[in-house]
DRENTOR-735017 format. One record per residue: residue in three letters; y, x, z of N, C-alpha, C in turn. Coordinates in Angstrom, 3 decimals. Each point is the difference from the previous one (the first is absolute). Layout:
# DRENTOR-735017
residuo;nY;nX;nZ;caY;caX;caZ;cY;cX;cZ
ala;Y;X;Z;Y;X;Z;Y;X;Z
...
# end
This chain:
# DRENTOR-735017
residuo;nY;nX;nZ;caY;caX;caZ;cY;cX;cZ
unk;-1.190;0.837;0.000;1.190;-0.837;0.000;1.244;0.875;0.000
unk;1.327;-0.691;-0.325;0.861;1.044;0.076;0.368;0.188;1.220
unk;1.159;1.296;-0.193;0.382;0.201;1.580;1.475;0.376;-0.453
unk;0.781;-0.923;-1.019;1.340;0.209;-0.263;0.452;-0.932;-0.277
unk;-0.830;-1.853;0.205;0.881;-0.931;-0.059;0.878;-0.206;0.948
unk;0.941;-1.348;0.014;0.563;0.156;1.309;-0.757;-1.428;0.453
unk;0.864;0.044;1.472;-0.839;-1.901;0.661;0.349;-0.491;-1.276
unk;-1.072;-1.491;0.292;0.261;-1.269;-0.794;0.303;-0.715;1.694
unk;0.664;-0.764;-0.021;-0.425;-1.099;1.301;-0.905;-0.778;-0.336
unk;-0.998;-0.128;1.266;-0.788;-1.148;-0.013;-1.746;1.190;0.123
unk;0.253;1.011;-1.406;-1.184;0.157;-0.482;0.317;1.528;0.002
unk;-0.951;1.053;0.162;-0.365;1.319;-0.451;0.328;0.059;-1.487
unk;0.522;0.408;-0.852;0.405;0.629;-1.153;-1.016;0.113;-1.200
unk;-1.010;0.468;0.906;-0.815;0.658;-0.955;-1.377;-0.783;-0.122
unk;0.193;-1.748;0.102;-1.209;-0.850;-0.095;0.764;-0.586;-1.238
unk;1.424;-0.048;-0.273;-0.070;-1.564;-0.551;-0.025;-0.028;-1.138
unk;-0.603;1.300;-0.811;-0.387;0.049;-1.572;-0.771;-0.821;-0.417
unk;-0.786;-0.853;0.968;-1.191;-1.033;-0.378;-0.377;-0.601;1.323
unk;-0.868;-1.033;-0.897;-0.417;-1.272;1.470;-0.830;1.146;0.852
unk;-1.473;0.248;-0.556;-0.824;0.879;0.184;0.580;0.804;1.287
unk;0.783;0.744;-0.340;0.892;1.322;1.245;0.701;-1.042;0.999
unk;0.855;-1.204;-0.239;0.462;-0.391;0.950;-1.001;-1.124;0.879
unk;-0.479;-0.197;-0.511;-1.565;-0.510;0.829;-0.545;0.828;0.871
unk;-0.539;1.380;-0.623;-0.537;0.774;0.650;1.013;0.732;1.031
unk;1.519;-0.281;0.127;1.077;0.906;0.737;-0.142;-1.440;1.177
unk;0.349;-1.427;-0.125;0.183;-1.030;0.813;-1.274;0.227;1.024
unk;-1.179;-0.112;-0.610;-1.144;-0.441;0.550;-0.780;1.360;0.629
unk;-0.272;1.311;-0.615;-0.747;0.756;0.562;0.550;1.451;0.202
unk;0.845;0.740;-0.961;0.796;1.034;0.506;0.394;0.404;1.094
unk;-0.263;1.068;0.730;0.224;0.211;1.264;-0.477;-1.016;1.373
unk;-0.659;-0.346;-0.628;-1.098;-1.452;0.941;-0.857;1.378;0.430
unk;-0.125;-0.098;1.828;-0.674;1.118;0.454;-1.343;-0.276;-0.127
unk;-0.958;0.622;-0.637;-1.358;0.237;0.029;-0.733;0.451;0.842
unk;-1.056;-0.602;0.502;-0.950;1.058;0.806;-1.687;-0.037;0.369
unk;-0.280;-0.187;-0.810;-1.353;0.179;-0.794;-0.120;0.546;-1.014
unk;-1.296;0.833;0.429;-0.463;1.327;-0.618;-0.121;-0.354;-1.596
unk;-0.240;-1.175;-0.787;-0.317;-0.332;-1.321;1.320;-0.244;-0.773
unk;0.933;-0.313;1.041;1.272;-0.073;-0.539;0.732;1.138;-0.529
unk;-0.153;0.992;1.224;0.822;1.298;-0.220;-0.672;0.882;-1.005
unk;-1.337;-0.272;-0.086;-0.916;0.540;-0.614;0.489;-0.138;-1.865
unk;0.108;-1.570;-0.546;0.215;-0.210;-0.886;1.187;-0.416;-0.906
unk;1.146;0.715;1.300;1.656;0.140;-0.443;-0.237;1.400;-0.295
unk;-0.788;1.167;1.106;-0.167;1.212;-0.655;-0.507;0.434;-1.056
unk;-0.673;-0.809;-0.560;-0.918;0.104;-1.488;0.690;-0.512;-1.027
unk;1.378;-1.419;0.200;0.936;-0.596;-1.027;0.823;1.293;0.227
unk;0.473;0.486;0.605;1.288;1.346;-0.122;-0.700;0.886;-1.114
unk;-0.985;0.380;0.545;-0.512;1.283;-0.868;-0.096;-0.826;-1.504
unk;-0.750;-0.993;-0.381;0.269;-0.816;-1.545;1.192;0.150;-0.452
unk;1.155;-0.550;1.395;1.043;0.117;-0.600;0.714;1.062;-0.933
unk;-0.269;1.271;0.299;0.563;0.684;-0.431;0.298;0.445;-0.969
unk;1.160;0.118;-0.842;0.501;0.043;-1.416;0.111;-1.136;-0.706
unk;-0.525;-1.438;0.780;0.538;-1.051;-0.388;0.612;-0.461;0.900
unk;0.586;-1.748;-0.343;0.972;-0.444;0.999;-0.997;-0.961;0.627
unk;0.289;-0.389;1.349;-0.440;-0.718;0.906;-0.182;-1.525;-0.426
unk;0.498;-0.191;-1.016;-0.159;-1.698;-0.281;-1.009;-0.194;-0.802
unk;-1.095;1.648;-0.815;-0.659;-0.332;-1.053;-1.435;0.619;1.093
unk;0.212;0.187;1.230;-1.466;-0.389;0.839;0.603;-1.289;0.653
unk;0.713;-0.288;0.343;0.470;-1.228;0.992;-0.893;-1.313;-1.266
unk;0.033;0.112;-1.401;-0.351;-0.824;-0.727;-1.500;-0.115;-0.035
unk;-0.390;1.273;0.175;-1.533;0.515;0.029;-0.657;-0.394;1.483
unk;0.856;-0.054;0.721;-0.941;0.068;1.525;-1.089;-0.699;0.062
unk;-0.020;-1.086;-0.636;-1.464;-1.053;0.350;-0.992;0.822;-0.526
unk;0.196;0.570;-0.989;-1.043;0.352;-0.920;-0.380;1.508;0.959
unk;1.071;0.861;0.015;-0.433;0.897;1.054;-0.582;-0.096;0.754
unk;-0.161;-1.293;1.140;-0.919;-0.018;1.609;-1.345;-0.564;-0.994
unk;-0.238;-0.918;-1.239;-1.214;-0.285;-0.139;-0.773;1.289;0.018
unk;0.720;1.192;-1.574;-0.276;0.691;-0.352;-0.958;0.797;1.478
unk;0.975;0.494;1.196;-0.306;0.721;1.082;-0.741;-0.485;1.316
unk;-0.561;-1.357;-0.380;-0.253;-0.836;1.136;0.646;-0.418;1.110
unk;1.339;-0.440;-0.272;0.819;-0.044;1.032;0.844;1.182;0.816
unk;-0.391;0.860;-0.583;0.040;1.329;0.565;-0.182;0.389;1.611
unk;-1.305;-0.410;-0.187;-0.680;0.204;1.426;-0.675;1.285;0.233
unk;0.918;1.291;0.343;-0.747;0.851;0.175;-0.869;0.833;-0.501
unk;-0.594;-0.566;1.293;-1.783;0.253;-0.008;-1.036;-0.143;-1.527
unk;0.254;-1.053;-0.596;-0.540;-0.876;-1.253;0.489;1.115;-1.194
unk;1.545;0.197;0.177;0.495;0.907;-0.912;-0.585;1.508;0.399
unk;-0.567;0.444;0.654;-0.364;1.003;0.411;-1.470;0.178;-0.459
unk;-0.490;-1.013;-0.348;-1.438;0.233;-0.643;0.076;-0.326;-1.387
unk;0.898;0.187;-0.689;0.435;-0.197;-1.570;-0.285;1.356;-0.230
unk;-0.886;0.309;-1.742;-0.443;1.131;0.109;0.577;-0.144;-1.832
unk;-0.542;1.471;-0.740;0.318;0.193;-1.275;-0.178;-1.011;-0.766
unk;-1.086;-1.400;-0.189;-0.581;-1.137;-0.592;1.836;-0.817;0.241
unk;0.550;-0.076;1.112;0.855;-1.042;0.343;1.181;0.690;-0.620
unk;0.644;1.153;-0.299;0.872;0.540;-0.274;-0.089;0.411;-1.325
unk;-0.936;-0.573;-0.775;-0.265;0.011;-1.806;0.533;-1.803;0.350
unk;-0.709;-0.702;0.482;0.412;-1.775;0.031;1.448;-0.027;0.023
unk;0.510;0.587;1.506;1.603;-0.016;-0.232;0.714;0.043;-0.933
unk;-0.719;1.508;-0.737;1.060;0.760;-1.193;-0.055;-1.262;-1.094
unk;-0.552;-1.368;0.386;-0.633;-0.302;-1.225;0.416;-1.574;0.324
unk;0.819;0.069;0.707;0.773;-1.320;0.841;1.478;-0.285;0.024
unk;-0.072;-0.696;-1.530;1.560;-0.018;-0.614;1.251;-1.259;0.990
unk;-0.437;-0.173;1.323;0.613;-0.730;1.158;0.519;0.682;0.654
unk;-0.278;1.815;0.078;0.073;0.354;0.837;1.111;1.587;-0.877
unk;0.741;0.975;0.462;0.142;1.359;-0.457;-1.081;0.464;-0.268
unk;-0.400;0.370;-1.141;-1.161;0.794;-0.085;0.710;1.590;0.131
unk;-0.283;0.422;1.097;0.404;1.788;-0.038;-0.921;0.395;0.533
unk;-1.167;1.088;-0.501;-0.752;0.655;1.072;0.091;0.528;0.392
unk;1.614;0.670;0.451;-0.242;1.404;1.583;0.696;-1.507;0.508
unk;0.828;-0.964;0.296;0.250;-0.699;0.922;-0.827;-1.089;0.207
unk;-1.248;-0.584;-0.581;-1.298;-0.413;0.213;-0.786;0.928;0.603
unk;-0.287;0.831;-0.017;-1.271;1.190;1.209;0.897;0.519;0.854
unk;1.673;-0.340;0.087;0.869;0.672;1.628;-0.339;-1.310;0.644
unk;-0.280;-1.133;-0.601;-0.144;-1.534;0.496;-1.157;0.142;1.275
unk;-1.249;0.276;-0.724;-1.100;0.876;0.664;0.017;0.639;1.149
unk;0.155;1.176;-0.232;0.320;1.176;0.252;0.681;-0.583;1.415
unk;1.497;-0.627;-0.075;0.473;-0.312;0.988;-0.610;-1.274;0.924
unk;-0.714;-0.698;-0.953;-1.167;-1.288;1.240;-0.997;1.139;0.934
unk;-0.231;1.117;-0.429;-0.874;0.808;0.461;0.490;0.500;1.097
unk;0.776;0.774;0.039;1.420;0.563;0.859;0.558;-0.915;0.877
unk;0.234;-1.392;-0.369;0.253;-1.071;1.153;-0.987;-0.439;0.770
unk;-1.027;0.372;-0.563;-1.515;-0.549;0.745;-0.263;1.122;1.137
unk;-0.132;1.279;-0.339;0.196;1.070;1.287;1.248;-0.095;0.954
unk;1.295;-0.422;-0.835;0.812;0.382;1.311;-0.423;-1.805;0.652
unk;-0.004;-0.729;-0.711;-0.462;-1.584;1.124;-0.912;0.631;1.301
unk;-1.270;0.847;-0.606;-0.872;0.058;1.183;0.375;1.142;0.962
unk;1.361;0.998;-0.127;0.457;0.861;1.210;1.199;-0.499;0.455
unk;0.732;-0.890;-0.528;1.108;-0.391;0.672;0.092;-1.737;-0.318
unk;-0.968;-0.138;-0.097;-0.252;-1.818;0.484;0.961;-1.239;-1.098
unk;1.015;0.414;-0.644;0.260;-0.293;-1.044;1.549;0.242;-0.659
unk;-0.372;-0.097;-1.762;1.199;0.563;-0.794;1.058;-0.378;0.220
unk;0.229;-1.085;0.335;1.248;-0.956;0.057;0.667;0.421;1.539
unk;-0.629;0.244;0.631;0.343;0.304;1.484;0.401;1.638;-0.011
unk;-0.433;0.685;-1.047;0.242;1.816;-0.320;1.596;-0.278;-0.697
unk;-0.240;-0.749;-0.781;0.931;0.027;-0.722;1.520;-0.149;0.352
unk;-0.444;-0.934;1.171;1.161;-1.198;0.197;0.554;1.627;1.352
unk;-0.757;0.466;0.628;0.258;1.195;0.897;0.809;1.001;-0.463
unk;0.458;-0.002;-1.252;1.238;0.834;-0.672;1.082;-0.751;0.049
unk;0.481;-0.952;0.017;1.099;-0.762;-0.027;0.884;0.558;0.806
unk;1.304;-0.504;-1.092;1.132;1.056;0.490;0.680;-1.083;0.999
unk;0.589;0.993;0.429;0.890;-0.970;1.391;1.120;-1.048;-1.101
unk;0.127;-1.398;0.420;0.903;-0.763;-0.658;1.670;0.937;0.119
unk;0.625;-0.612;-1.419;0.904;-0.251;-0.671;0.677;-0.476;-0.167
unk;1.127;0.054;-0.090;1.566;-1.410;0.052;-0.588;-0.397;-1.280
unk;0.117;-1.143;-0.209;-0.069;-1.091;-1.362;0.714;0.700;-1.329
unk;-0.331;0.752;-1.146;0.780;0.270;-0.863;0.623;-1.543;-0.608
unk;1.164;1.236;-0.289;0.809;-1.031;-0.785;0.164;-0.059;-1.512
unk;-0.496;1.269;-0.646;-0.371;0.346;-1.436;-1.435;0.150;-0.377
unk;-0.512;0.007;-0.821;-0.905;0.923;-0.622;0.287;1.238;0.085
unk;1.368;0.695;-0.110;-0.215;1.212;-0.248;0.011;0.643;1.558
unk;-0.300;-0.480;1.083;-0.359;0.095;1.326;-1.477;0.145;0.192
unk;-0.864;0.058;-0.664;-1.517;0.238;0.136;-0.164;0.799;-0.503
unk;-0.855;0.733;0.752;-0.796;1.382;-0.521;-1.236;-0.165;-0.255
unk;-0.854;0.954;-1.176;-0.698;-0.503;-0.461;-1.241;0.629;0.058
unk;-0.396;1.320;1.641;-0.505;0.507;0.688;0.688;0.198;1.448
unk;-0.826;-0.082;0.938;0.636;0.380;1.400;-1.047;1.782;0.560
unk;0.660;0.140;1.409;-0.990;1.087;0.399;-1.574;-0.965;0.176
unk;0.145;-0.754;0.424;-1.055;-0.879;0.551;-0.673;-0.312;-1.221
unk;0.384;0.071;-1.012;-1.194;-0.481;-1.419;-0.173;1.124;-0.736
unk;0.618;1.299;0.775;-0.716;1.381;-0.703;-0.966;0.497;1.174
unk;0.244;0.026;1.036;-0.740;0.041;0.817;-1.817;-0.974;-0.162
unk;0.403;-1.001;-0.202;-1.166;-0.707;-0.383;-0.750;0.372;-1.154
unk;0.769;0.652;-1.239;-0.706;0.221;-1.281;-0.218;1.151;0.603
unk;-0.086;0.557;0.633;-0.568;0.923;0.286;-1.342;0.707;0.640
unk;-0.064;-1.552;1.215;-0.771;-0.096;0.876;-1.234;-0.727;-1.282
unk;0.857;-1.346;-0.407;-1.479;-0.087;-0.869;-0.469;0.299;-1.325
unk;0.575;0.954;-0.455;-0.382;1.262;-1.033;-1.294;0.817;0.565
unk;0.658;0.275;1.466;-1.451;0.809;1.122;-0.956;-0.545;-0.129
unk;-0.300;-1.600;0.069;-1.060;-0.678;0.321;0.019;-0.707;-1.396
unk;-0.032;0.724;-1.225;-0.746;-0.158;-1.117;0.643;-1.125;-0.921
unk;1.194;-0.938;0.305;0.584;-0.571;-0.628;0.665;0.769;-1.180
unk;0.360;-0.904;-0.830;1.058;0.361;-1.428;0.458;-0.861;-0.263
unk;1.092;0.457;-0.862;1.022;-1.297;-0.932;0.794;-0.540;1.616
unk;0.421;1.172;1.018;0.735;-0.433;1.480;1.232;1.400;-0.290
unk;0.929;-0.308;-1.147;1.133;0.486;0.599;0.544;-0.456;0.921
unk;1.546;0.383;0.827;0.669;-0.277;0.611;1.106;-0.797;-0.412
unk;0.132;-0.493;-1.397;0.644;-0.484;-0.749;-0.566;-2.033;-0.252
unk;-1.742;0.667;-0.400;-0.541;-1.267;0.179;-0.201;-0.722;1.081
unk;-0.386;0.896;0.889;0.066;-0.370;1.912;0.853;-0.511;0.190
unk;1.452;-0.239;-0.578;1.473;-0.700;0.570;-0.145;-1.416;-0.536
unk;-0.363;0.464;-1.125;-0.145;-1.156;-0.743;-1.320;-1.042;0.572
unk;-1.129;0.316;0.409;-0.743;-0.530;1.193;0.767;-0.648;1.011
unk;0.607;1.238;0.672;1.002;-0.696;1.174;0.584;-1.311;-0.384
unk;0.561;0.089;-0.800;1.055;-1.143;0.014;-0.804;-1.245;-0.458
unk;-0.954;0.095;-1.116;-1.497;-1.068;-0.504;0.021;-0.947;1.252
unk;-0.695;1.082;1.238;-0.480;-0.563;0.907;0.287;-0.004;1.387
unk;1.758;0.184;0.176;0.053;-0.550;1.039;0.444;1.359;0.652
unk;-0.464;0.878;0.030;0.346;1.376;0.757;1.407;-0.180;0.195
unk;0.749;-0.030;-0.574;1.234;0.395;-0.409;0.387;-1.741;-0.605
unk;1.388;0.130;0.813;0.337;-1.609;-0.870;1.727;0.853;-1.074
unk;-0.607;-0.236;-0.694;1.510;0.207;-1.267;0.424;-1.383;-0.562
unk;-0.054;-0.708;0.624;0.582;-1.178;-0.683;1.485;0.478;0.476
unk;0.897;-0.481;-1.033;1.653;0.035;0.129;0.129;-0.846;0.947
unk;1.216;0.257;1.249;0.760;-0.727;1.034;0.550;-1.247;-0.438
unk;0.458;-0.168;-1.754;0.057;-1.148;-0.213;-1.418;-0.848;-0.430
unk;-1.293;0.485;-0.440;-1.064;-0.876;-0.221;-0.230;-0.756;1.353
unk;-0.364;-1.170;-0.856;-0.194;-1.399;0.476;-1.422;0.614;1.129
unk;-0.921;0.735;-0.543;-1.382;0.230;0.132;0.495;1.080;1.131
unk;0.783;0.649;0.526;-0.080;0.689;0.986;-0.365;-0.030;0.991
unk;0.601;-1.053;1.035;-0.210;-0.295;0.932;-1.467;-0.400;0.845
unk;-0.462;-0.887;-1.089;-1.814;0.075;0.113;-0.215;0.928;-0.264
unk;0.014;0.949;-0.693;-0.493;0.900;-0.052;-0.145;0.824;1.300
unk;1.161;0.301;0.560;-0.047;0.646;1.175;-0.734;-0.254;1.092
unk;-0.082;-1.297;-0.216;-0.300;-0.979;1.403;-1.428;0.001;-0.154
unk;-0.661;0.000;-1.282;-1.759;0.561;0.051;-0.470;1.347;-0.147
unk;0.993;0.841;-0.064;0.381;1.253;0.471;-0.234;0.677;1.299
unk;0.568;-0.490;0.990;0.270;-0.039;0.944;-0.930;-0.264;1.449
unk;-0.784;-1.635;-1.079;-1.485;-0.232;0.334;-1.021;0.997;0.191
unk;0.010;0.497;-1.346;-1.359;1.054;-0.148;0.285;1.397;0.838
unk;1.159;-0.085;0.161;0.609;1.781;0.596;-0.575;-0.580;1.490
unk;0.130;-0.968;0.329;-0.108;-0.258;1.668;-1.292;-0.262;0.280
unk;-1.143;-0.472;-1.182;-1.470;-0.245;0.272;-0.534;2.105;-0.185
unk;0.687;0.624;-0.378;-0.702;0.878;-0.378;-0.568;0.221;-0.843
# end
């Protein structure tokens, strides 16, 4: 998205090119997540994302969770060379094969760190940066923190890929880590307030 519009009132800037984005900005953007299948399969739409724009997986998503089984993990973690010729071969979905076997690769990697630190969404959410005054621009967001290089770092160690610190922000904000909604969006305030929820359950 950009990071040089200015406010719109009402709305974030950078949804209202289409229904699609402002649907997905009203209803689930920065909606805090916290289950492991969730975080799991926003980390697998980032990495697709890349070098395209967010509205041409946002169009794809259904077809993506059939494609991945919901992106449960575990399930994706027993996908072997047979399933990653099917993919390449699954015009619903990006066909790319290094970001189809990082898909893998990383269900594999979420499946070990689930069983030493009890789960992804709860690792994840443990980088979060200390809150933020409400921007008032786009051009007020950054589009890595220490806390999402720190993390690409940590899970680079434990066998992940396609986890810059660039895409990690962009995670953040997906799901809640981080609320960037503008001080004038309508969507802020909930936002915070289920924010706020999850920070206090732990």
């Amino acid at each position: 998205m950009s990071t040089t519009s200015l406010s719109v009132p009402g709305r974030c800037p950078w949804c209202e090119s289409a229904p699609d984005y402002r649907r997905y900005h009203d209803e689930e953007w920065g909606r805090p997540r916290s289950k492991d299948s969730e975080l799991f399969e926003r980390l697998s739409l980032e990495a697709f994302q890349s070098g395209l724009s967010w509205l041409t997986i946002l169009r794809k998503r259904e077809n993506f969770r059939a494609a991945f089984v919901g992106f449960d993990p575990e399930a994706v973690a027993r996908f072997g060379p047979a399933d990653v010729e099917r993919l390449l071969g699954d015009a619903g979905i990006v066909r790319h094969r290094a970001k189809i076997e990082a898909t893998l690769q990383n269900a594999r990697a979420t499946v070990k760190l689930v069983a030493e630190e009890g789960s992804l969404a709860r690792f994840i959410w443990s980088f979060a940066p200390a809150p933020r005054p409400a921007p008032v621009t786009m051009k007020e967001l950054p589009n890595k923190t220490a806390e999402t290089v720190a993390l690409s770092k940590e899970l680079k160690r434990r066998g992940f890929c396609f986890v810059g610190p660039t895409t990690l922000y962009a995670l953040f904000q997906a799901v809640g880590v981080v609320n960037d909604h503008l001080a004038s969006c309508h969507v802020r305030e909930a936002v915070a307030a289920e924010q706020a929820r999850v920070r206090a359950n732990g």
